[in-house]
N, C-alpha and C positions, 0 to 999 in steps of 0.2 A: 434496605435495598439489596443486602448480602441474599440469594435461593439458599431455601435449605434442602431441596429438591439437590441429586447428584449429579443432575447434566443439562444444559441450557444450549439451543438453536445457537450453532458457529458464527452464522450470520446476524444473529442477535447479539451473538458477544464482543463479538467484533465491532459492529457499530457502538455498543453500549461503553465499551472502554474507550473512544474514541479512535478507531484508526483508520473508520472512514466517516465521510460527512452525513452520509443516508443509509438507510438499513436497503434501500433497495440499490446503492454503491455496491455494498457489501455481500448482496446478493449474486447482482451481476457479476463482481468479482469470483466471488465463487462457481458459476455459470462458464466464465473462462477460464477456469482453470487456475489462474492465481492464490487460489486458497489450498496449504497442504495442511492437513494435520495429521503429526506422528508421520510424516512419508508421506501417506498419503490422499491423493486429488479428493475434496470433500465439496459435495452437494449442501446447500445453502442449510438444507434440514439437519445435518448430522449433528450429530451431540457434543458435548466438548466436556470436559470433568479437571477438574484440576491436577494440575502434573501435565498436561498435554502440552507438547509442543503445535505453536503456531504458526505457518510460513505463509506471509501474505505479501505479492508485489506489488505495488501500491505506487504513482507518481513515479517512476523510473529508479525506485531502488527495493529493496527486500527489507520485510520487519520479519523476524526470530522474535517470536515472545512464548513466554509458558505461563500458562493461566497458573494463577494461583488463589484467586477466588472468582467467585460466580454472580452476576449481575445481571438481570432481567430487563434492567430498566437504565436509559441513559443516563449517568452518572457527572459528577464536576470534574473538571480534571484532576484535582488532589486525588479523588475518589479511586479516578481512574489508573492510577500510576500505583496505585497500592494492587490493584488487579492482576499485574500482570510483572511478571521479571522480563526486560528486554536486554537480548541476546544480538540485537541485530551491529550488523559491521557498520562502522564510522562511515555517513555522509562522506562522498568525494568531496575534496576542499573544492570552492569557486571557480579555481586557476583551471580546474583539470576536468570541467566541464565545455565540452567544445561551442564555441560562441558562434550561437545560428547567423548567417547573414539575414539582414535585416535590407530592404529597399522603401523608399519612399512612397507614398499612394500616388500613382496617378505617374510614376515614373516611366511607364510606358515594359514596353519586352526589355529582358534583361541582353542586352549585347553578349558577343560572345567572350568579348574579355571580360564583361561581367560576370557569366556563366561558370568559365576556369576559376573566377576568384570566390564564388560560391560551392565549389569541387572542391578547391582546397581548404575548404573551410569546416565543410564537412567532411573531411578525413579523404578526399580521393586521392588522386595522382599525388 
């Protein structure tokens, strides 16, 4: 599974360690911008070689990883955790993620006191 080739498609590696679900996820990611390596914005083609740093935003937070081996092909997770060293910062706990308002189907327009309590919920006033 390990290439003995020096450098392997970012968007290939990235999908192949797991850190997204599709090779064309991690494509698009890379397409908007969310993939850096080494600093800098990389094109889904670029190369990757071990020693690189990864910076990938993914689901509303940042993974930091440095390749440390090279995979072509999608791997099992044990596989995959040996790939790579993760540098990324600790998940927000639960509490400290703000809880979207939620309404019922068919509830109709949300009232206006419903709207402020929805403002506040989302961090406004």
């Amino acid at each position: 599974m390990a290439s003995d080739e020096g450098t392997v498609r970012v968007d290939s590696w990235i999908w192949s360690v797991r850190l997204t679900k599709t090779r064309s996820a991690a494509a698009t990611a890379c397409r908007g911008g969310h993939v850096r390596v080494n600093g800098e914005r990389a094109k889904a083609a670029q190369a990757v070689r071990p020693g690189d740093e990864v910076r990938l935003r993914h689901a509303g937070r940042e993974r930091v990883v440095v390749v440390s081996r090279l995979v072509r092909k999608r791997v099992g997770a044990a596989i995959a955790a040996e790939c790579f060293v993760d540098n990324s910062p600790p998940p927000p706990p639960r509490e400290e993620i703000a809880a979207v308002g939620h309404r019922d189907r068919g509830a109709g327009r949300p009232t206006k006191r419903d709207r402020r309590e929805l403002e506040q919920l989302r961090g406004g006033r």
